[in-house]
C-alpha positions in Angstrom: 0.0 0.0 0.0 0.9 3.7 -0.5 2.5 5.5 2.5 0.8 8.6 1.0 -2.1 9.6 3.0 -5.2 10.7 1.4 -6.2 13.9 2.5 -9.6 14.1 1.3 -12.4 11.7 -0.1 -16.1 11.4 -1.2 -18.2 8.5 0.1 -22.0 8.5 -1.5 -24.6 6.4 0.0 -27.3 5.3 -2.1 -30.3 3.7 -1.1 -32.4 1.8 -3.1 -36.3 -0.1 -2.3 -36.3 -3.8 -3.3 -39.5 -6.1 -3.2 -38.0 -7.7 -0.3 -35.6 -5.1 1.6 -34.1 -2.0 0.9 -30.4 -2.3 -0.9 -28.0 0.3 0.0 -25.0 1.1 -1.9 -21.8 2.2 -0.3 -18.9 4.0 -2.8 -16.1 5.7 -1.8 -13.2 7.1 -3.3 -10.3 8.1 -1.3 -8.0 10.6 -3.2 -4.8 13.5 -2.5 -6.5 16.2 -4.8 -8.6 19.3 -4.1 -11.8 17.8 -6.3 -14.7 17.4 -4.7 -15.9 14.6 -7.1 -13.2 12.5 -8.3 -13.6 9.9 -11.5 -14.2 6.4 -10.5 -14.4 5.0 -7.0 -12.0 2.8 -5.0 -14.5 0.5 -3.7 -18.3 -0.3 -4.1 -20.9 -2.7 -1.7 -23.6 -3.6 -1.5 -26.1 -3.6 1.9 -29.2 -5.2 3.2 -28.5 -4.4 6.5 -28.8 -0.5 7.6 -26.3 -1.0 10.5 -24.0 -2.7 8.3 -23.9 0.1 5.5 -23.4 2.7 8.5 -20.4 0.7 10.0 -18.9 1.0 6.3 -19.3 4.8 5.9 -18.0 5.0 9.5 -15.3 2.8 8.5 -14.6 5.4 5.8 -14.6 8.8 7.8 -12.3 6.5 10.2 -9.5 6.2 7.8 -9.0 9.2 7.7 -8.5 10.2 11.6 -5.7 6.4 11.7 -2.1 7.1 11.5 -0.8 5.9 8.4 0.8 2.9 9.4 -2.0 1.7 10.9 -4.6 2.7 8.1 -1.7 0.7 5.7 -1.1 -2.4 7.6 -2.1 -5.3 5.9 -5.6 -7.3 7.1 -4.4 -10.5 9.4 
């Protein structure tokens, strides 16, 4: 992983009423630049679960707040 740390990022939540539950879409893009809306995103999921989709936007605003060694370390 980069040692650079992103020093801004968009995350857009998008919810979305199925037959059967409500699918919520998580993207974020984490990015060094000034734009507000940068191309493309880094990651994209998909949610049933309301709490779930929160914990990943949390997740999100979190990475940016972690030192960068610990934001870089690599999942055991």
């Amino acid at each position: 992983m980069s040692s650079r740390r992103a020093k801004s990022g968009v995350c857009i939540v998008r919810a979305e009423v199925q037959p059967e539950h409500l699918l919520i879409t998580v993207a974020v893009k984490r990015s060094s630049g000034r734009s507000l809306y940068p191309v493309g995103s880094d990651q994209e999921r998909h949610y049933a679960d309301p709490e779930a989709a929160h914990a990943a936007v949390a997740e999100f605003l979190s990475s940016f707040t972690q030192a960068p060694q610990d934001r870089d370390a690599d999942p055991p």
